[in-house]
C-alpha positions as CSV (number, residue, x, y, z in Angstrom):
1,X,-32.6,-18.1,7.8
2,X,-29.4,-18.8,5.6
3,X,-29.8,-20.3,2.8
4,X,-27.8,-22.6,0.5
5,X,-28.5,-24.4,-2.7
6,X,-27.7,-28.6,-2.8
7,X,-27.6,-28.3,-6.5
8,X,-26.5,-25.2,-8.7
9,X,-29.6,-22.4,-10.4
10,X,-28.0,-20.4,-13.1
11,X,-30.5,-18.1,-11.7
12,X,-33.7,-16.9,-9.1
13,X,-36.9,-15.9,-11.2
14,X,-40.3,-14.9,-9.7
15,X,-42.0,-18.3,-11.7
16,X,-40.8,-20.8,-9.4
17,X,-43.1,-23.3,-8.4
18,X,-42.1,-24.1,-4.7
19,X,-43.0,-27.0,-2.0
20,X,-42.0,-26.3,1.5
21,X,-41.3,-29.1,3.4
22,X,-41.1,-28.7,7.3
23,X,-41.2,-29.9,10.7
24,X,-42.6,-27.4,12.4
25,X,-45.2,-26.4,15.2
26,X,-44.2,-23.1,15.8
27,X,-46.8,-19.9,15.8
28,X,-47.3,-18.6,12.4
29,X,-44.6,-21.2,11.2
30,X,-45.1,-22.7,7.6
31,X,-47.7,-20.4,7.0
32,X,-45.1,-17.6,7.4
33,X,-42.8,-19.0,5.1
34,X,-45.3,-19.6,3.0
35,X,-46.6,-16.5,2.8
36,X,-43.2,-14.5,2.4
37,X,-41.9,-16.5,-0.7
38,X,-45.5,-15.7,-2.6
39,X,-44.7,-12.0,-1.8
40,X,-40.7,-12.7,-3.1
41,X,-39.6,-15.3,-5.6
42,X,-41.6,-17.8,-5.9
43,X,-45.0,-18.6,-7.6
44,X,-46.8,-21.5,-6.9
45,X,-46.4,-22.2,-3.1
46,X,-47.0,-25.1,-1.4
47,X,-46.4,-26.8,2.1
48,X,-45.8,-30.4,3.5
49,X,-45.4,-31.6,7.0
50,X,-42.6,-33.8,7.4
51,X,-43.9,-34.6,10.8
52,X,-46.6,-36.7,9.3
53,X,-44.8,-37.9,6.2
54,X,-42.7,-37.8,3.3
55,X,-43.5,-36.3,-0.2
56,X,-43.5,-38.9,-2.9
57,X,-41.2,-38.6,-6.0
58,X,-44.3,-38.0,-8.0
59,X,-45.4,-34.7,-5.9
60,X,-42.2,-33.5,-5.7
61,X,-41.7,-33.3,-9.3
62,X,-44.4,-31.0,-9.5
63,X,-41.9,-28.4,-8.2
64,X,-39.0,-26.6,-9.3
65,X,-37.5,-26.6,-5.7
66,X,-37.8,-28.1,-2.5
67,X,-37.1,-26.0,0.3
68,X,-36.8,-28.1,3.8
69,X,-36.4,-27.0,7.9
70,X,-37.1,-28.3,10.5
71,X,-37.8,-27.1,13.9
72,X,-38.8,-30.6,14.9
73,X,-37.4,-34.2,14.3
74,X,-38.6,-35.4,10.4
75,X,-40.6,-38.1,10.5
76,X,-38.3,-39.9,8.2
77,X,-35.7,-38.7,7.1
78,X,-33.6,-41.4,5.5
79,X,-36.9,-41.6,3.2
80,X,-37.1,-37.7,2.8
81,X,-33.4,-38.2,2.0
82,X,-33.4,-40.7,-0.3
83,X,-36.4,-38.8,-2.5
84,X,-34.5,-35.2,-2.2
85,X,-31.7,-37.1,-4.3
86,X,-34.1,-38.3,-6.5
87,X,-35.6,-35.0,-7.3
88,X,-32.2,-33.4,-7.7
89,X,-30.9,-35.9,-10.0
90,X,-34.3,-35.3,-12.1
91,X,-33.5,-31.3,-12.3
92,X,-35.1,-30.3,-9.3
93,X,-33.4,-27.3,-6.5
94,X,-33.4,-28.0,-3.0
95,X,-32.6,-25.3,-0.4
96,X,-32.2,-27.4,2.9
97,X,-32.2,-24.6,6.1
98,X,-32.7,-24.2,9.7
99,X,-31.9,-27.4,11.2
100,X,-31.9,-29.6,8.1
101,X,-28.8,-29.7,8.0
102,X,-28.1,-30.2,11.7
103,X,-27.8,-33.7,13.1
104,X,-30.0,-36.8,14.0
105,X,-33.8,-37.0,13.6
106,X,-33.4,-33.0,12.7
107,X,-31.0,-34.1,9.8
108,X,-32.2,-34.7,6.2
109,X,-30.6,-38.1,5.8
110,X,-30.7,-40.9,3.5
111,X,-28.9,-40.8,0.1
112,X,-29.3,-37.0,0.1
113,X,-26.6,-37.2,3.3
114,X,-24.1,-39.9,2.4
115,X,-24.7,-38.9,-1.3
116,X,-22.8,-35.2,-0.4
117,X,-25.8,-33.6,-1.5
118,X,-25.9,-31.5,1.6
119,X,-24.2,-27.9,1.0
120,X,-23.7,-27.6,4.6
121,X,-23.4,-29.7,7.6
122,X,-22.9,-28.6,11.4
123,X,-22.4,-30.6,15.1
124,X,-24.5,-27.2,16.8
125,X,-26.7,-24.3,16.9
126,X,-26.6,-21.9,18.9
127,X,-28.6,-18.0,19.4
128,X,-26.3,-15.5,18.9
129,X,-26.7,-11.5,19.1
130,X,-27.2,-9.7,15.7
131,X,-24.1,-10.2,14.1
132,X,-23.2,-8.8,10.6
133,X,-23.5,-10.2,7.1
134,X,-20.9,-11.0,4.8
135,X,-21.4,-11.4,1.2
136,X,-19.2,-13.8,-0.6
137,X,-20.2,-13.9,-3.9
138,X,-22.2,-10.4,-4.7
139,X,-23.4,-11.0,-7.8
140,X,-24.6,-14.5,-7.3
141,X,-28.1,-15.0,-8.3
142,X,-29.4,-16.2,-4.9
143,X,-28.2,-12.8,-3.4
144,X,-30.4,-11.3,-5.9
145,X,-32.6,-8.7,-3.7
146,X,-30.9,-8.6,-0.8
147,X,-30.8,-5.9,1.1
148,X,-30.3,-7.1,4.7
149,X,-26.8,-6.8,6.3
150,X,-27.8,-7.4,9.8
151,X,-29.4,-9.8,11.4
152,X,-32.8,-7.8,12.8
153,X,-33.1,-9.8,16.0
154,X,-31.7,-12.7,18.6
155,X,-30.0,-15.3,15.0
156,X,-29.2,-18.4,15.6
157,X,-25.7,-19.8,13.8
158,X,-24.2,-22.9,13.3
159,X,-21.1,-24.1,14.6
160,X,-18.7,-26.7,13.6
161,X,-19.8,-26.3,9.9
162,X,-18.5,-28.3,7.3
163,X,-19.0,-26.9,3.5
164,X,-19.0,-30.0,1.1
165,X,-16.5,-30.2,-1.5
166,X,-17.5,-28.4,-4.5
167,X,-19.8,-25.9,-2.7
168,X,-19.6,-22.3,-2.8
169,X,-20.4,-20.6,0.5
170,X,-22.4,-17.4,-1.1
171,X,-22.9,-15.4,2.0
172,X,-22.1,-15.8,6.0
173,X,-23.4,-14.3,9.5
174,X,-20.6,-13.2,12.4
175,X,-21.5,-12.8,15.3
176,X,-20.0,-10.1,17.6
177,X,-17.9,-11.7,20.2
């Protein structure tokens, strides 16, 4: 799963109170995302289905960060958009991953999309074989712990990227061709 932030954290600490927001019906799923940021670096740990809904501004600012994928179309995503902005003009971190950032019903849209809140936007994904990992920035705080320069299995990668202005792409995946 790559990960970039909307908004810039000076740093990654183990207190972070966390909601993850997802679309997903997969095996194991949010539970296993879940369950593998309260074993890393978050603290609190929380889920919401944006298959169902959409967080309020209220719950959200509950959290320090919002991370959000989507294996499935978002119920709403203009709204989930339009709140997302909110919350990051109040303080708050979102990390937007697999599919997020994609396009249509997959894409978190609203003010968080025409906004240029969106690190990352892409026309495709497609699997690829394990590929290798480059490190842009070494020392940047989201690379904090990582150990990984390989993808372990089938990755999936996205093509026809565009990095918004003033973001810093921190660390990428090739695959081998």
């Amino acid at each position: 799963m790559a990960v970039l932030f909307a908004n810039a954290l000076t740093s990654v600490t183990s207190d972070l109170d966390v909601l993850v927001l997802y679309a997903d019906s997969t095996s194991g799923g949010a539970a296993d995302v879940q369950a593998k940021l309260r074993a890393g670096l978050a603290g609190r740990v929380d889920t919401f289905n944006l298959q169902t809904g959409t967080p309020t501004p209220a719950a959200l600012a509950a959290y320090d960060v919002a991370l959000v994928y989507s294996y499935h179309p978002i119920a709403n995503p203009t709204g989930l958009g339009d709140t997302l902005a909110d919350f990051v003009d109040a303080g708050g971190g979102v990390v937007v991953s697999t599919y997020g950032n994609y396009t249509g019903s997959f894409l978190v849209q609203g003010r968080f999309l025409t906004g240029g809140y969106h690190a990352l936007t892409g026309t495709a994904f497609s699997n690829a074989d394990p590929g290798t990992f480059t490190s842009r920035h070494a020392y940047h705080p989201v690379l904090e712990g990582a150990t990984t320069t390989a993808c372990p299995s089938l990755c999936r990668h996205m093509t026809g990227a565009t990095l918004t202005p003033g973001a810093i792409e921190v660390a990428s995946w090739s695959s081998p061709s």
